[in-house]
KOLKOL-478575 format. One record per residue: x, y, z of N, C-alpha, C, O in turn. Coordinates in steps of 0.001 Angstrom, whole numbers, plus 500000, padded with zeros to 6 digits. Example, Ala and Ser with C-alpha at 12.3 -4.5 7.8 and 13.67 -1.06 7.14 Angstrom:
<recs>
513190494310507800512300495500507800513200496700507800514236496681508465;512850497750507080513670498940507140512900500030507870513409501138508039;
</recs>
This chain:
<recs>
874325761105783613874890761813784740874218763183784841873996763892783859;873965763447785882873007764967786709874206766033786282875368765643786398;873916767512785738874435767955785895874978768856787303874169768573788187;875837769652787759875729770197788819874918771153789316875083771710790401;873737771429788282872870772727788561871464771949788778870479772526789239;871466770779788457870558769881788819871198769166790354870382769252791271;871733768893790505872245768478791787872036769387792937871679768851793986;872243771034792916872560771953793618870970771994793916870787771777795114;869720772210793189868815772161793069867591771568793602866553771976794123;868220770209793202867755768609794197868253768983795492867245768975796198;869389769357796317869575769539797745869350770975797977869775771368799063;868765771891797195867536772889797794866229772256798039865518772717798932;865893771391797440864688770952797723864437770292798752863468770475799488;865309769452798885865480768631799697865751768930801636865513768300802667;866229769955801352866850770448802365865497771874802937865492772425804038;864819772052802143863564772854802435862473772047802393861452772721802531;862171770424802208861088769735802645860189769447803457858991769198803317;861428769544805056860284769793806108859193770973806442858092770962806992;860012772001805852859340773658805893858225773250804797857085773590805113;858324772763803899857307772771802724856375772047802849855350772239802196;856520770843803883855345770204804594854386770536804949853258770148804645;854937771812806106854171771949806930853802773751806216853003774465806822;854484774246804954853768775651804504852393775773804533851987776905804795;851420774766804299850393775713803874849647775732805239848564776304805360;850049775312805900849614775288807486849886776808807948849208777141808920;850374777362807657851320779062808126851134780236807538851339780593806377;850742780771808420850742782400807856851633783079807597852576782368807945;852185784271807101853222785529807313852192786638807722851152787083807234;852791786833808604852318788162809773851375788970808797850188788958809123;851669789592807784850557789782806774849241789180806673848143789729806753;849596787700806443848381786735806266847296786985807287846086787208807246;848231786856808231847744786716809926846556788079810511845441788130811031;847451788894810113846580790427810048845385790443809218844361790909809719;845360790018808062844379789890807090843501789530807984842699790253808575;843770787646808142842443786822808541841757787307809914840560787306810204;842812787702810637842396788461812395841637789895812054840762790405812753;842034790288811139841302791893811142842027792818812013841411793554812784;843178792819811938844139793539812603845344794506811903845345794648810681;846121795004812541847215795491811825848367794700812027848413794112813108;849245794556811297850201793642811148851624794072812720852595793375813013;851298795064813217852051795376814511851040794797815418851461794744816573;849906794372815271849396793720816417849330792480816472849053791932817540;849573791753815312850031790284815399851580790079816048851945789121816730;852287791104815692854006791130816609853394791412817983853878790926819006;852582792011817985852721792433819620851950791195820393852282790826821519;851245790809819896850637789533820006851739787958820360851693787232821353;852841787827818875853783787443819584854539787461820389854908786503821069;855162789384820485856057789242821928854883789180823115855262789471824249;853794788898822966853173789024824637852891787694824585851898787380825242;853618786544823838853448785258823790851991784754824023851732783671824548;850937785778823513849562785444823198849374784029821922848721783001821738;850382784814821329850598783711819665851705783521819605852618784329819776;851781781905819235852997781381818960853558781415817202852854781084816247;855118781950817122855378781678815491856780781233815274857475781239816290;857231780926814391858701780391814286859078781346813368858301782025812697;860396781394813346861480782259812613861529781917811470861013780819811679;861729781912810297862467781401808855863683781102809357863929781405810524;864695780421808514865790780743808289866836781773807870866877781898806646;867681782535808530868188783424807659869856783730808108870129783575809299;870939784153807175871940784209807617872391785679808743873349786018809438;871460786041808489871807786818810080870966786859811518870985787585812512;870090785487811016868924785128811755867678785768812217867338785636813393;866871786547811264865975787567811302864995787088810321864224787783809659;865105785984810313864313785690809308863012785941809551862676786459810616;861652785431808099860357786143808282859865785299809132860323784156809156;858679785742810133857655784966811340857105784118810429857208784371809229;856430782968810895855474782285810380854634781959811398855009781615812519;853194782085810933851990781718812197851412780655811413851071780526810237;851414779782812671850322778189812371849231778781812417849142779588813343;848005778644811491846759779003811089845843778525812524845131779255813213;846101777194812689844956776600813568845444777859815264844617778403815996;846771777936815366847324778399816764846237780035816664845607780558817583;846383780581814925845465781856814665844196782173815185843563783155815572;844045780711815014842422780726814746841744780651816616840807781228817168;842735779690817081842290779561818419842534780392819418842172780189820577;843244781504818971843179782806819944842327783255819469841432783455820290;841963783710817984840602784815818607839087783856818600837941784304818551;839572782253818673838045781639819384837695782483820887836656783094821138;838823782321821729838919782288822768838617783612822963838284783723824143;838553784881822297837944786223822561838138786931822914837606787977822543;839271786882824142839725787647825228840840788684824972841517789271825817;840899788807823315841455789837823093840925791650823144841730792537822858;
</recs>
């Protein structure tokens, strides 16, 4: 028999699988700045001008951290017109 700290454990994992799928696909606004050569307020400003698309984390007051899809990164500054 599992104990309950093994159980609690198994449905963290479980329950963060789809996110963990798709992690290494994603930046944090940090990342994002790095690979763009930017400052990390111009990847936000980038999102609110819905130039770049990112999703929220999870969080209990819903503020959670951005995440940027690498390929969505990459194909704005193909496109140049920044």
């Amino acid at each position: 028999m599992a104990s309950t700290s093994d159980k609690s454990s198994r449905r963290r994992a479980a329950s963060s699988a789809p996110y963990l799928a798709t992690q290494e696909a994603r930046l944090s606004v940090a990342q994002a700045a790095a690979r763009a050569g930017v400052s990390k307020r111009t990847i936000k400003r980038w999102i609110e001008a819905e130039l770049l698309s990112a999703i929220r984390l999870p969080s209990p007051a819903g503020r959670g951290h951005l995440r940027i899809r690498l390929g969505d990164l990459e194909a704005l500054l193909a496109r140049g017109t920044l």
